[in-house]
C-alpha positions as CSV (number, residue, x, y, z in Angstrom):
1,X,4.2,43.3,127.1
2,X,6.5,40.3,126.3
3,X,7.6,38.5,129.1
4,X,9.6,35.3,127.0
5,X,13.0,35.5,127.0
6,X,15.2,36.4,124.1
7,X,15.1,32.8,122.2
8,X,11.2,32.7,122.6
9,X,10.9,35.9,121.1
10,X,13.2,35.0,118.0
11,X,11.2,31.4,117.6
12,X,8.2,33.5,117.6
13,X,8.8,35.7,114.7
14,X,10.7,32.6,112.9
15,X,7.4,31.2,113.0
16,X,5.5,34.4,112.1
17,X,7.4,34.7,108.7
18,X,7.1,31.6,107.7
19,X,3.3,31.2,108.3
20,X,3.5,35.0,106.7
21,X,5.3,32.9,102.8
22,X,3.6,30.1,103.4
23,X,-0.3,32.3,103.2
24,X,1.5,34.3,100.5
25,X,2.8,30.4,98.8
26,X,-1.1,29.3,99.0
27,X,-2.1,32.7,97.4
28,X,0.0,32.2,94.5
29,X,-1.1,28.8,94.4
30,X,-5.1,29.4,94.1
31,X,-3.8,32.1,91.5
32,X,-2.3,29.9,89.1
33,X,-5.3,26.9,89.8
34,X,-7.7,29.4,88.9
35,X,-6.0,30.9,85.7
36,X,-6.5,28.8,82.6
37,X,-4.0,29.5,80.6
38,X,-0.7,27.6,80.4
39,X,2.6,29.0,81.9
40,X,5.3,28.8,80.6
41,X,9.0,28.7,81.8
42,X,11.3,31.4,79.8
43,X,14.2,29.0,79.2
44,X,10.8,26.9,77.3
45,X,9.9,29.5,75.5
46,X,13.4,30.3,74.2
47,X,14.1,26.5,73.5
48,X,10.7,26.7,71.1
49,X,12.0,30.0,69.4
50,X,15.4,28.3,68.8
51,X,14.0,25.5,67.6
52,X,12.0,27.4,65.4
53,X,14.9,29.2,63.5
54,X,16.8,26.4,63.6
55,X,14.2,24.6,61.6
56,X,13.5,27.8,59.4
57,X,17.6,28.0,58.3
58,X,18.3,24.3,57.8
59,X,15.0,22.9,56.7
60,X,13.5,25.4,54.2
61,X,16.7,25.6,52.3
62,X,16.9,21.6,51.7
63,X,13.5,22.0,50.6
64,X,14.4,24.4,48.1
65,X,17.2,22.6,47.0
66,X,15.2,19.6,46.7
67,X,12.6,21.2,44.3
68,X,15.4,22.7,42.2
69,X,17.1,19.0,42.1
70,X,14.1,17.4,41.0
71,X,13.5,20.0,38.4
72,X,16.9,19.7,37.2
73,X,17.6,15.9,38.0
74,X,18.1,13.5,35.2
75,X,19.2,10.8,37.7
76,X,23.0,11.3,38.0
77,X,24.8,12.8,41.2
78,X,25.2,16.0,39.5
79,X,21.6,16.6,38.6
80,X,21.3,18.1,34.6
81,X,23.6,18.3,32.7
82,X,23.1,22.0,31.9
83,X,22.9,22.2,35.7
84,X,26.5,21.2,35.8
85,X,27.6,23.2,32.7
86,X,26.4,25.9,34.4
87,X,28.0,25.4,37.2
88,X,31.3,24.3,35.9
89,X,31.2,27.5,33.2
90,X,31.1,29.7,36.0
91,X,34.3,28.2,37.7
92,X,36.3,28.2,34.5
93,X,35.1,32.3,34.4
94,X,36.2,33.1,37.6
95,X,39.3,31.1,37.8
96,X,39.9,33.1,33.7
97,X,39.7,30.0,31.6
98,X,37.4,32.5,29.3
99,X,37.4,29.2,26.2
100,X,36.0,26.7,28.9
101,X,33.7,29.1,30.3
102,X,32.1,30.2,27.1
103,X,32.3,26.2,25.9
104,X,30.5,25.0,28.9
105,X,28.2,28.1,29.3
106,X,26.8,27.9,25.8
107,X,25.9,24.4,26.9
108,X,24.2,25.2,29.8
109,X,21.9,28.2,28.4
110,X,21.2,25.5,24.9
111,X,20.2,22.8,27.0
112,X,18.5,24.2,30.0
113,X,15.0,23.3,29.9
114,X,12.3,26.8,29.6
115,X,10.8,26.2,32.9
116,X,13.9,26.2,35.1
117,X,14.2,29.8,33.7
118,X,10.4,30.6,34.5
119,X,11.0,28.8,38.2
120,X,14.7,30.2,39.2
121,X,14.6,33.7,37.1
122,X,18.5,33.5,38.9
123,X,20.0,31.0,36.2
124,X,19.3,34.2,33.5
125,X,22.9,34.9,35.4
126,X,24.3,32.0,32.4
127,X,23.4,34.8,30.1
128,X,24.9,37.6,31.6
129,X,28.1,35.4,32.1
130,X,28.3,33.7,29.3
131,X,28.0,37.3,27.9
132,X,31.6,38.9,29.6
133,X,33.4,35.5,29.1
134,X,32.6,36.3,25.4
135,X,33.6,40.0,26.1
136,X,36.5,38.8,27.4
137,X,37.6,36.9,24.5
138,X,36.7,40.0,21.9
139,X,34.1,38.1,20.5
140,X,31.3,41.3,20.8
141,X,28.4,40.2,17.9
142,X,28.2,37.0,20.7
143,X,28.5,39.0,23.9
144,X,26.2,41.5,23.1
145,X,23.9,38.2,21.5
146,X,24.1,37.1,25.2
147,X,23.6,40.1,27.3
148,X,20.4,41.1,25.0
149,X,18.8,37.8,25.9
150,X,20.1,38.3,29.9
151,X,18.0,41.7,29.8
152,X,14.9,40.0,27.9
153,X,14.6,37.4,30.4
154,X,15.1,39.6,33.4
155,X,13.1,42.3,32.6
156,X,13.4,45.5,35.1
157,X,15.4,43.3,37.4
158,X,18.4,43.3,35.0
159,X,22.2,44.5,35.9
160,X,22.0,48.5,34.8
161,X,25.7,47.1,34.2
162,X,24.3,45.1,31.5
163,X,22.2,47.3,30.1
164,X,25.7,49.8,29.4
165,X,27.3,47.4,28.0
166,X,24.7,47.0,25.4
167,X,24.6,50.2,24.3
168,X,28.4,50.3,24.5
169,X,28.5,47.6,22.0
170,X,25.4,49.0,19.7
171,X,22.8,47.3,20.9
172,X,19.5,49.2,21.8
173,X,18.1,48.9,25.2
174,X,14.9,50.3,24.4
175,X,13.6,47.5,22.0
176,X,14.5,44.9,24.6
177,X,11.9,46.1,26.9
């Protein structure tokens, strides 16, 4: 039986519980000495994974742009010049300017060099715009010119859109393909 007084017997078990964490402490310890693989803290692993994305949204789209600008760069700030017709033709079509869209778009699709086509199938869209800026302007033997060679280059990718609009104007769909 416990003779100590009431202080003793509190020191006692303060004692106890801490050589109790400290065994459990060294336990731990000899765990992680003995276990090869590194550990890592969450907040680390996070900071890697945010990293990570960052890199994958801002990096990989430079590069992109980078291959597209020296495929499409003829020195000047603006890269081609069919690059910027292109560009500027689909401004004048949304803002309604049809003339300076179908001026500037008919530049862009003459002087646009065959491999940008084959490497960004996306600028077939000077086709299909160039086609309903002529639409637009009632000029249909041009429009339906345009959209024919939009569907050629696109293949089974092409607006279904496009492919009414054909027909609506008398063109044949089935001897595109």
């Amino acid at each position: 039986m416990y003779t100590g007084t009431h202080t003793d017997y509190q020191l006692a078990q303060a004692h106890q519980t801490r050589s109790n964490r400290q065994a459990h402490n060294d336990q731990l310890a000899a765990q992680i000495e003995n276990n090869s693989a590194p550990r890592f803290s969450h907040k680390t692993i996070l900071t890697v994974i945010i990293v990570l994305f960052a890199a994958a949204l801002f990096v990989l789209p430079q590069a992109a742009n980078a291959q597209i600008n020296d495929m499409l760069n003829d020195g000047s700030d603006f890269g081609h010049p069919a690059m910027l017709a292109f560009r500027m033709g689909n401004y004048y079509y949304v803002q309604g300017n049809y003339e300076k869209a179908i001026e500037r778009l008919q530049f862009a699709v003459d002087e646009m060099p065959a491999a940008a086509y084959n490497a960004f199938p996306n600028l077939t869209e000077a086709y299909r715009i160039l086609g309903d800026a002529q639409f637009a302007q009632a000029q249909y033997d041009a429009a339906l010119s345009s959209y024919t060679l939009y569907v050629e280059m696109t293949g089974e990718e092409a607006d279904p859109l496009v492919i009414v609009m054909i027909e609506q104007l008398g063109g044949t769909v089935d001897t595109i393909a």
